[in-house]
N, C-alpha and C positions, 0 to 999 in steps of 0.2 A: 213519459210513455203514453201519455194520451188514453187513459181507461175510457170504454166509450158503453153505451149500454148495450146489454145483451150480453158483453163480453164475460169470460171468468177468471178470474183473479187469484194469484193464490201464492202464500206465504210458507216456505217449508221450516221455516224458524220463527213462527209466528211470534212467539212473547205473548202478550196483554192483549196483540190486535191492533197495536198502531198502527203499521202501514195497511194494512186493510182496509182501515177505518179511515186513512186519509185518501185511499183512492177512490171510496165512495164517495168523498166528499170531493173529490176531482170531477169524478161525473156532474155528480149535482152542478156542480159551476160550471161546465162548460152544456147544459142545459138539458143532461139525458133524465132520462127515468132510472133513478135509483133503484126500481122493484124490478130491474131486468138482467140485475148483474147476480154472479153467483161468486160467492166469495168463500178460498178456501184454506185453511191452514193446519201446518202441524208445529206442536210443541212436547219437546220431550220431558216436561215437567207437568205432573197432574194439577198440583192446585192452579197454576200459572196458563194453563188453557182454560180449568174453569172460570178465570177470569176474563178470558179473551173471549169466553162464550155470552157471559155475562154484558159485556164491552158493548158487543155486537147487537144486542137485544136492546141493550139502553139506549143505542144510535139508531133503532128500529129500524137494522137489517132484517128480513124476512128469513131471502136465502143462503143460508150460512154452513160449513161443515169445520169445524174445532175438532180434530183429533190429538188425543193425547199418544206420544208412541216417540221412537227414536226414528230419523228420516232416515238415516244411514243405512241403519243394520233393518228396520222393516218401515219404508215404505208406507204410507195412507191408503195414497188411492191409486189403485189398478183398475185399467178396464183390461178386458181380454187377454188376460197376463202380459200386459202392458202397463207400462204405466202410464199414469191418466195424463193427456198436455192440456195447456192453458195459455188461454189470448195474453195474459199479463203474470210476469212475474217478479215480486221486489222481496228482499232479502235484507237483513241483518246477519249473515251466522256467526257464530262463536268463534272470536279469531284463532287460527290455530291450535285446535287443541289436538293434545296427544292422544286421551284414550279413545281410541275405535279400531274398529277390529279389520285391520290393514291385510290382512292373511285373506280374509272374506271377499275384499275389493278386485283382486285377481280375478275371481272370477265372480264375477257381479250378474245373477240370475235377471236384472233389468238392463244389462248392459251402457250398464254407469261409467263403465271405462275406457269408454272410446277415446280418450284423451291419453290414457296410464294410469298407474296407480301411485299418490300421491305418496311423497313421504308419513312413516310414522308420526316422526314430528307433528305435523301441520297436516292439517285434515282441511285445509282451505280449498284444497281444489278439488275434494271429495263431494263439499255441499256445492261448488261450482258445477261440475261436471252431471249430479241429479240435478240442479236447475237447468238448464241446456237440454237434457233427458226429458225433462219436464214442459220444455216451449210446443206451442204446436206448431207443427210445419208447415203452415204459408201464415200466420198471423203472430205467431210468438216473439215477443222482445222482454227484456227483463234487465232490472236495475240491481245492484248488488255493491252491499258497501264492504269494502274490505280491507286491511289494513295494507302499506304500499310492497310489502313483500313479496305480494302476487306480481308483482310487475316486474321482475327482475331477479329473484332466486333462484342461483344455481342448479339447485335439485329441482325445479321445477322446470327447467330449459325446453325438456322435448313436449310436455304437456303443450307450455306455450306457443312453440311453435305448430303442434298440430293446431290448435285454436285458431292462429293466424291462419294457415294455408286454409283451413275450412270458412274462412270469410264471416265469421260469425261475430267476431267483434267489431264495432261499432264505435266508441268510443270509451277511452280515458278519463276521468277527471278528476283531478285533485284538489282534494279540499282543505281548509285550515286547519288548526291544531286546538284541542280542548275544546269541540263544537258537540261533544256527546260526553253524555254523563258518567260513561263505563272507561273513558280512554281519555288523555291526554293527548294523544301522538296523532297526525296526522291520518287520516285516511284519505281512499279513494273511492268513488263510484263506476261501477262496470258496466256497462250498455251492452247488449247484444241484441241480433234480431236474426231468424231464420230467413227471412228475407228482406235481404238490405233493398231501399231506395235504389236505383241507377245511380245518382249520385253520388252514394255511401261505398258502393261495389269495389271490393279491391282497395279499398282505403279506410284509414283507419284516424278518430279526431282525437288528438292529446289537446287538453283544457288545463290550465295551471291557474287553479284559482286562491292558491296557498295563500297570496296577500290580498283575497276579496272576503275579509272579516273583519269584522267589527269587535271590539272587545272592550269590557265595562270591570272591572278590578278581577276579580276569578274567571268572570264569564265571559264565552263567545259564543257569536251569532251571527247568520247571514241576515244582512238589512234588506229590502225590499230591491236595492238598486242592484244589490249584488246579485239574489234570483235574477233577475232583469236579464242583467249584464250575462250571466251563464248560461241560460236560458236560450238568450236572443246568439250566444258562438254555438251551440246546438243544433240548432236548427237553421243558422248561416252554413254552418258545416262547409268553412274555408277560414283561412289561415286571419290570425289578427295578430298581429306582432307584438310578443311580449306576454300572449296570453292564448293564443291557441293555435296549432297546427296538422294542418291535412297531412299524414303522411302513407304513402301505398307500401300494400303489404309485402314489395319486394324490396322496400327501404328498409322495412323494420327486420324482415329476415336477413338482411344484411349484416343486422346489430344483433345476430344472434336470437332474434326474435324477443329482443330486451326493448320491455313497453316501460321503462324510466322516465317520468316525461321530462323532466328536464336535460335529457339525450333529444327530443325534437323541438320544446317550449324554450327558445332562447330571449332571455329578459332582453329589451331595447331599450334605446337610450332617449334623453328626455326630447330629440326631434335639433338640439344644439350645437351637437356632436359631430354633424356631417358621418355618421359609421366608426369615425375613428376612437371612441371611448372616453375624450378629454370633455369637460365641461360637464360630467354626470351629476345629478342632484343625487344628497343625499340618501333620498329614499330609492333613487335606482341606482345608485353605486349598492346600498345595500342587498336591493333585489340579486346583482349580479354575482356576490358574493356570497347570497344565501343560496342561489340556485348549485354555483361550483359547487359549494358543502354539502351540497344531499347528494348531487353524484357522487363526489369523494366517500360520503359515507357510507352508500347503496355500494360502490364497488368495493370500497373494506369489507363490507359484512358476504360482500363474494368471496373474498380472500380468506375470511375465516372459517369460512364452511368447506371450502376448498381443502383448506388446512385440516379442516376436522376429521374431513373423510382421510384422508393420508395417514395419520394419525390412528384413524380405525383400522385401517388395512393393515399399517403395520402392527398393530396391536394385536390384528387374528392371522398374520403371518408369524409372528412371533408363539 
């Protein structure tokens, strides 16, 4: 996201203050003046913002606002009964949860809903849709990790496709399995930006970086080559085969507005093959066969929810 000084920064699921505290330290390295950014977060646990207040003091941030509160149901910070935007936005939220008060989203007094209103279930696109509320309009972009659900869930269909037509997505990218301490399972990272590049415009990057991890007996980690490597198809923002792909967003509304990437990341072969499939090595026979598995199982778990809802209908027809 390139934090640059001056700009303001702000976390609506803060925690402790990590990503805050690494985008300061992004400024720093890329040469600004740390005393020019304003950095701002909310967490809905009291002791757990005083620590990210505490965080922020130790790393001798200045300008700093730590609110304790719920983002959902009330909001930090308002200007003008508006809500406040910001140059940078990065996010962790709490994957999916169920309690939040879904009746209230309807009609959202910040007009949070420009997208719908999220299933009860999964409140993911709840804290999405306040990030997005939350960009400023010609400078806002924001990173959000989330688990790969969002990309591809039934009940979420028409959200996603307004997202799409509204050009605000940016890119996809998928990251390894058991790289965070709270999950095992795979996630993704979300890019958006209120104003794309010419470039980026009408197109959308799917990044597959599932097999760019390193792993040591429990743990995994991105190595330096692998930042590099994701980094460097980022900011190429054009197609590299077997690991990232340019697609426009009348491709993807095609596919029902289903951001799966391995519906556009298809594994390549080891350069042997001449296209035809025969002479694959090991590790990309495997690639290929682990890429089929996750659409198989991303479209299963369409199938069951499918099923669910039928299931429910009949159950309150009855």
């Amino acid at each position: 996201l390139e934090p640059k000084a001056g700009e303001t920064i702000y976390d609506p699921t803060a925690g402790t203050g990590g990503m805050l505290i690494s985008a300061l330290a992004e400024v720093k390295r890329r040469g600004g003046d740390a005393r020019t950014i304003g950095l701002y977060g909310q967490e809905l646990i009291n002791i757990t913002a005083s620590i990210a207040r505490m965080n922020l003091v130790l790393h001798g941030v200045e300008d700093f606002q730590i609110v304790a509160g719920n983002t959902l149901s009330d909001p930090a910070f308002i200007e003008r009964d508006k809500l406040r935007t910001f140059n940078v936005v990065l996010a962790n939220p709490p994957y999916s949860i169920k309690k939040w008060n879904r009746e209230a989203w309807g009609s959202d007094p910040w007009g949070r809903n420009f997208l719908g209103t999220p299933p009860q279930g999964r409140a993911d696109y709840a804290f999405f849709q306040h990030i997005l509320k939350s960009l400023d309009p010609k400078t806002g972009r924001c990173a959000i990790l989330f688990p790969h659900g969002v990309l591809f869930r039934n009940e979420e269909a028409e959200m996603r496709k307004k997202l799409i037509e509204g050009d605000l997505l940016e890119c996809v990218l998928g990251l390894g399995p058991n790289l965070f301490y709270n999950s095992p399972m795979e996630a993704c990272v979300v890019v958006c930006r209120t104003k794309k590049p010419a470039a980026s415009k009408g197109k959308v990057l799917f990044i597959d970086a599932v097999h760019d991890v390193a792993r040591e007996r429990a743990n995994s980690f991105l190595k330096p080559e692998h930042q590099a490597r994701i980094l460097a198809a980022y900011q190429a923002f054009a197609d590299d085969a077997g690991f990232a792909k340019v697609a426009s967003t009348e491709e993807i509304l095609e596919k029902d507005g289903n951001l799966s990437i391995p519906r556009y990341v298809r594994p390549s072969g080891n350069g042997n093959d001449n296209g035809g499939g025969e002479g694959l090595s090991l590790k990309k026979a495997w690639a290929v066969f682990d890429a089929g598995g996750r659409e198989f199982w991303e479209q299963m778990d369409d199938l069951v929810e499918t099923l669910d809802g039928v299931v429910a209908g009949e159950a309150d027809d009855a």
